[in-house]
C-alpha positions in Angstrom: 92.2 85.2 140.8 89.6 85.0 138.2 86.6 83.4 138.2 86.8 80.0 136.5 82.6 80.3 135.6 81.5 82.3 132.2 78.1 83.2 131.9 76.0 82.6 128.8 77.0 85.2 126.1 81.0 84.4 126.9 82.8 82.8 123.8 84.6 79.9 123.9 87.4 78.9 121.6 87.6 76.0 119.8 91.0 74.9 117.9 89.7 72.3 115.0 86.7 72.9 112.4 85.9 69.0 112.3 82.8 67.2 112.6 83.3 67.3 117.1 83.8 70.9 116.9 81.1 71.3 114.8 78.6 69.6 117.8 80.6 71.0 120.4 79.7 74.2 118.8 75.6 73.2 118.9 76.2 72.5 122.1 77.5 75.9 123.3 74.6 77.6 121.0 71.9 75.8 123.3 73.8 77.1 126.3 73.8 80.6 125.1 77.7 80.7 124.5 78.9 81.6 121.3 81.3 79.2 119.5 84.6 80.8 117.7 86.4 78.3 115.8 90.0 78.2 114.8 90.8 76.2 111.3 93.1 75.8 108.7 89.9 75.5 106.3 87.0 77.8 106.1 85.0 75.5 104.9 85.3 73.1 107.2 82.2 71.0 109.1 82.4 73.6 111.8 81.9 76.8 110.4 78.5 76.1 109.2 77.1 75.8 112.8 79.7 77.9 114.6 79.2 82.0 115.8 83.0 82.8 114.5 85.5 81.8 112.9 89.5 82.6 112.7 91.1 81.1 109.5 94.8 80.1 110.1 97.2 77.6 111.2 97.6 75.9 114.5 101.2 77.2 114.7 100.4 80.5 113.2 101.4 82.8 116.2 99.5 85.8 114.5 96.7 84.1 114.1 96.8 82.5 117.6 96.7 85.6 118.8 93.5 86.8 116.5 92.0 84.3 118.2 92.4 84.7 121.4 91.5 88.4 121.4 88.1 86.9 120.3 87.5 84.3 123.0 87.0 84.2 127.0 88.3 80.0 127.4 89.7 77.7 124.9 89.3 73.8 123.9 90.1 71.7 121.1 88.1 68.7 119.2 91.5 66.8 118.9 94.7 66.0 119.4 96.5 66.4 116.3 97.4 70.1 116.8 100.4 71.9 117.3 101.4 71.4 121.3 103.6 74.8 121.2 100.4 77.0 119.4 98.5 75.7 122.7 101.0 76.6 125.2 100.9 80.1 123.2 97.6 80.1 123.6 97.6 79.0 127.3 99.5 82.3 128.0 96.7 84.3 126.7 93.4 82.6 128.0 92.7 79.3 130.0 93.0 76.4 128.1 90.9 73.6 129.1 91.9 70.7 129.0 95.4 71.9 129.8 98.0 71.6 127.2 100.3 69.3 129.1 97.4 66.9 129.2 97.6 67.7 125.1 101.0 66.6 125.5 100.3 63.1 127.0 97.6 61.9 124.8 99.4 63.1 121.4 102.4 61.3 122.1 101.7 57.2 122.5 105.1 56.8 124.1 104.5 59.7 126.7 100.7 58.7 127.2 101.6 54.8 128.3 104.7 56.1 130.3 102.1 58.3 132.4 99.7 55.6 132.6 102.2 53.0 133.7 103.3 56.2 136.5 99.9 56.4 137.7 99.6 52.6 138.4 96.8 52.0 135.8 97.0 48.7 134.0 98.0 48.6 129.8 99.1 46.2 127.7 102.7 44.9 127.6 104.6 47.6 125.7 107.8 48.8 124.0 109.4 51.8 123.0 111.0 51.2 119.2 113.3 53.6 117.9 115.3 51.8 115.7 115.7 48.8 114.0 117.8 47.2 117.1 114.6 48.5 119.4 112.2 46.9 117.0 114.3 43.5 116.7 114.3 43.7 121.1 110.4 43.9 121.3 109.4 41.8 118.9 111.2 39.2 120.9 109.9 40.4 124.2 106.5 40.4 122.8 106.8 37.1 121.3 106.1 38.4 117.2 102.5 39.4 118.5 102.0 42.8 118.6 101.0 46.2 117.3 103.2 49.1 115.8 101.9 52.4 116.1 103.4 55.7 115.1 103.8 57.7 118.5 102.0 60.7 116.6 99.2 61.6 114.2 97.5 57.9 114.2 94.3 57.8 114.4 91.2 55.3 112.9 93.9 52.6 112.2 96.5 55.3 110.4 99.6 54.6 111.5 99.7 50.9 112.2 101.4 47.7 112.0 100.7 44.2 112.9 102.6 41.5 113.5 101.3 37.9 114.0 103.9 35.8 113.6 107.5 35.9 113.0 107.1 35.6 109.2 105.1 39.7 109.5 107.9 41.1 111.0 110.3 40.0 107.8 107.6 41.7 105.4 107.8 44.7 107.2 109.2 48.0 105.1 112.4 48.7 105.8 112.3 52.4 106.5 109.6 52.0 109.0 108.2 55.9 110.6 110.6 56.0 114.0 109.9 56.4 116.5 107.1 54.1 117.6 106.0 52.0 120.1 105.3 48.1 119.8 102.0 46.9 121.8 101.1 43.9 122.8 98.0 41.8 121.2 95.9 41.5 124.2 93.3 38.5 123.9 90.3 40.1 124.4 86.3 39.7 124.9 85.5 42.9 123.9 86.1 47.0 123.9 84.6 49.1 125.9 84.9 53.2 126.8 84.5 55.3 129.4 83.5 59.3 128.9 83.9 61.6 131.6 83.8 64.8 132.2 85.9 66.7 135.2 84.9 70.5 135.9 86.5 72.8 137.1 86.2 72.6 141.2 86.9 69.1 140.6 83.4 67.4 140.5 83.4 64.5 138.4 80.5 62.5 135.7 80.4 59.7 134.1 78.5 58.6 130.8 77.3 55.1 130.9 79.8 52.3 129.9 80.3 51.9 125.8 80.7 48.6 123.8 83.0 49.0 120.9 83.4 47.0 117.9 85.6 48.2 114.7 86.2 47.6 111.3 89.6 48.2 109.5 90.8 50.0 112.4 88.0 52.8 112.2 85.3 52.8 115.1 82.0 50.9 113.8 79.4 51.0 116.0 79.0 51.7 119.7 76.2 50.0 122.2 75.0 51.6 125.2 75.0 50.0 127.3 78.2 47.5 127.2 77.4 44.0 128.1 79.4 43.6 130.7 78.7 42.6 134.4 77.7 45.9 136.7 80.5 45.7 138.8 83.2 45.4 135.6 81.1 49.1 134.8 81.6 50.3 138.3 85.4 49.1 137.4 85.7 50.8 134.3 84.0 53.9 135.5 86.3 54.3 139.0 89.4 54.1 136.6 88.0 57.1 134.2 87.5 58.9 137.7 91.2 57.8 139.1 93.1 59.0 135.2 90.7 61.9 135.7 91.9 63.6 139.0 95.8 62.1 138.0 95.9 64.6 135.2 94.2 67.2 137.3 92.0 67.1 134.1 89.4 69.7 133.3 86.7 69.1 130.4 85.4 65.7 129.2 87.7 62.9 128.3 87.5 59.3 126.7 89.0 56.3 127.7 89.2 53.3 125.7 89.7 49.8 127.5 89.8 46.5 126.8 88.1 43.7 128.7 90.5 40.5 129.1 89.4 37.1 128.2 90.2 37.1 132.2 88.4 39.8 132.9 90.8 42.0 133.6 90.3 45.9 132.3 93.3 47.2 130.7 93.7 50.9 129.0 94.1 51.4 125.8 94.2 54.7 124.9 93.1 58.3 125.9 91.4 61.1 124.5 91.2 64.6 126.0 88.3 65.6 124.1 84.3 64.5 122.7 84.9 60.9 121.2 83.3 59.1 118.7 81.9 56.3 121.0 79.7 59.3 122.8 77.9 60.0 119.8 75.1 57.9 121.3 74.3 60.5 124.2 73.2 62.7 121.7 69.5 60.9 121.3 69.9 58.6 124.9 70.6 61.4 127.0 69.4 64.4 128.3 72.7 65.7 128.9 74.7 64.4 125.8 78.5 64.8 125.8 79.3 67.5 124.1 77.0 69.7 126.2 78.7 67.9 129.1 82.4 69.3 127.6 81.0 73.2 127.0 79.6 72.9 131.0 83.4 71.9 132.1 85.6 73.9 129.9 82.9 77.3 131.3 82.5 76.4 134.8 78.9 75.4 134.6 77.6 72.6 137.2 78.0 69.1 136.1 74.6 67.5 136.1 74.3 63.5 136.1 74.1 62.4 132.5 71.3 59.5 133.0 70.7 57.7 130.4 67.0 57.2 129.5 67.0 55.0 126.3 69.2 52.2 125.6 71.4 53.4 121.8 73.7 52.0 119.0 75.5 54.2 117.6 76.4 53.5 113.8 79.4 55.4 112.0 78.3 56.0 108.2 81.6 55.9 106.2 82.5 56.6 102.6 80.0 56.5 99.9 78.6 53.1 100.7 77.1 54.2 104.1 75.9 57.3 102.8 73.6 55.5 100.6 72.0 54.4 103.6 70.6 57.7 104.3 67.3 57.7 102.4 66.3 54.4 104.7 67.3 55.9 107.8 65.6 59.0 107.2 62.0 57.4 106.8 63.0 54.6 109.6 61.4 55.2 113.2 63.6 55.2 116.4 66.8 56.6 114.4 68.4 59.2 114.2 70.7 60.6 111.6 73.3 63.3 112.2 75.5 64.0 109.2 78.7 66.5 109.7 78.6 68.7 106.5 81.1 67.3 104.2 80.8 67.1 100.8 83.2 64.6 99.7 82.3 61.2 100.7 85.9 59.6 100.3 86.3 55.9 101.1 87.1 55.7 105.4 85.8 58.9 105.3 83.6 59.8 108.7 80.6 61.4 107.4 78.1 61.4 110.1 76.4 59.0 112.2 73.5 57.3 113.1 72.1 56.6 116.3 69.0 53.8 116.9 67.6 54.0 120.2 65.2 51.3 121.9 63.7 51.6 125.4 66.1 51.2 128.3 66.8 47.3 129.4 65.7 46.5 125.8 68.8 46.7 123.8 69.4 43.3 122.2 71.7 40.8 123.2 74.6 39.9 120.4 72.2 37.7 118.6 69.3 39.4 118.2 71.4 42.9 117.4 71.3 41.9 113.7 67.7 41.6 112.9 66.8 45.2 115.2 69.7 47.0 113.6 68.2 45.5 109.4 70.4 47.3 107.3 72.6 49.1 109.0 74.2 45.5 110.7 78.1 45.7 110.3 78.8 42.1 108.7 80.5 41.1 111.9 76.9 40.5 113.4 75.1 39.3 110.7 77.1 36.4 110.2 76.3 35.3 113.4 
């Protein structure tokens, strides 16, 4: 058997060019491994930071192979890639996370069917196939839910709600099957879990996120969440349990909601560097993508303490981008932009993170006036 731990100078393999490949790759680069990226698009955010790069698609046997001649372990920054190029690449060099964990999160219908197998708790669900599935769950889920394309939906793509009755008349006709109808959950807030599994099992856990969105695409994260300690302990035990149930090996997100009766539920899943870690990049010694590199090559898992309490902003399309020139020349932030030129509307193009002493993080109404310009709308109204 070979011996799951590389040593700096080893390459690892990174399917995806975006803007978490690209700090995944920085990451790697401070450990001493090199980075080798696989893309569709030379130009893309990763290639600017990255050792390597192999320029084909992610069900391109040929150059699947390429790549894997280059590399000594393999990972990916997300999950829209072809499940039958990994499982080609899986029988040429470890692959980590697996691709049957790939497999799961990729696939909403197959991710909720594990969860509901492993016992964890999710929101009341359906599978809708067809118009006579569709017409079953909007009954059982009394004309309040969410429909969500099983694949390829991500930052609100992909997505339907229904409210009342009257939505589900207006909805298009030729609607994408198959998908899977969730239930609105009344809930007090989001929150996320990162977590990172190596690979003799030992298992870390990032402090517990707070969440808030706007049309559908993440918003801004708070570390920590305002939640009661032993919700965190909650949240953080079931990372751990979905964790070791996948036999999982790299770092993972999981998103949860808190209840209005205080239950946690899952909500989704993602085997990979999320978007509500980017704070660990200025509140941590250890951020998260350094914590991903250290699983996927066998390196010890070290506590990621948190010494500063962060928010996290997303800066989106051209209006957040004009934000830059203030947050450049603003103490205690920190800007991290990912290298693309095109600021489209919805369009992730870096992020900002603010950080304040630990235990000094402000409570919902005074987040407003510390944040100044960069306050979403949902908090300044308050």
């Amino acid at each position: 058997m070979t011996d799951p731990v590389l040593r700096p100078g080893s390459t690892v393999g990174i399917v995806g060019g975006g803007q978490l490949g690209r700090m995944s790759a920085v990451a790697a680069a401070r450990l001493g491994f090199h980075a080798h990226i696989l893309t569709p698009q030379a130009d893309c955010p990763a290639a600017e930071v990255a050792h390597s790069l192999t320029v084909g698609a992610y069900d391109d046997d040929e150059a699947l192979r390429r790549f894997a001649d280059c590399v000594d372990v393999i990972t990916f920054e997300f999950e829209n890639v072809s499940a039958a190029g990994l499982k080609t690449l899986e029988s040429l060099k470890p692959v980590r996370p697996s691709g049957s964990i790939l497999a799961v999160s990729q696939d909403r219908i197959a991710e909720k069917s594990r969860l509901d197998a492993m016992g964890v708790a999710i929101a009341p669900w359906r599978n809708v196939a067809s118009p006579a599935d569709l017409a079953m769950a909007l009954e059982a889920l009394d004309y309040r839910c969410i429909l969500k394309t099983t694949r390829f939906g991500y930052d609100g793509k992909g997505q339907f709600r229904v409210s009342a009755r009257e939505d589900a008349a207006a909805l298009e006709a030729d609607l994408p099957y198959p998908m899977v109808a969730e239930g609105i959950v009344d809930f007090e807030r989001e929150v996320s879990v990162m977590i990172a599994r190596g690979v003799h099992g030992d298992v870390q856990c990032f402090d517990v996120t707070e969440n808030q969105h706007r049309d559908g695409i993440l918003d801004i994260s708070l570390a920590p969440a305002h939640i009661m300690p032993e919700l965190a302990d909650h949240a953080r035990q079931l990372a751990v349990s979905i964790a070791e149930g996948l036999d999982m090996v790299g770092l993972m997100g999981v998103e949860m909601f808190v209840a209005a009766d205080g239950r946690l539920l899952v909500n989704e899943i993602a085997p990979r560097p999320h978007n509500s870690g980017h704070w660990t990049m200025n509140a941590c010694l250890v951020d998260q993508f350094e914590m991903h590199i250290r699983a996927v090559v066998g390196l010890p898992l070290l506590p990621p303490i948190r010494h500063s309490d962060a928010v996290m902003k997303n800066l989106i399309g051209p209006q957040d981008m004009a934000l830059c020139d203030t947050i450049l020349k603003t103490p205690g932030q920190a800007l991290h932009l990912y290298g693309k030129a095109d600021a489209r509307p919805g369009r992730k193009m870096g992020h900002v993170n603010m950080i304040f002493p630990k235990g000094a993080l402000p409570g919902p109404f005074g987040l407003a006036d510390a944040l100044g310009v960069l306050a979403p709308a949902s908090l300044s109204s308050k």
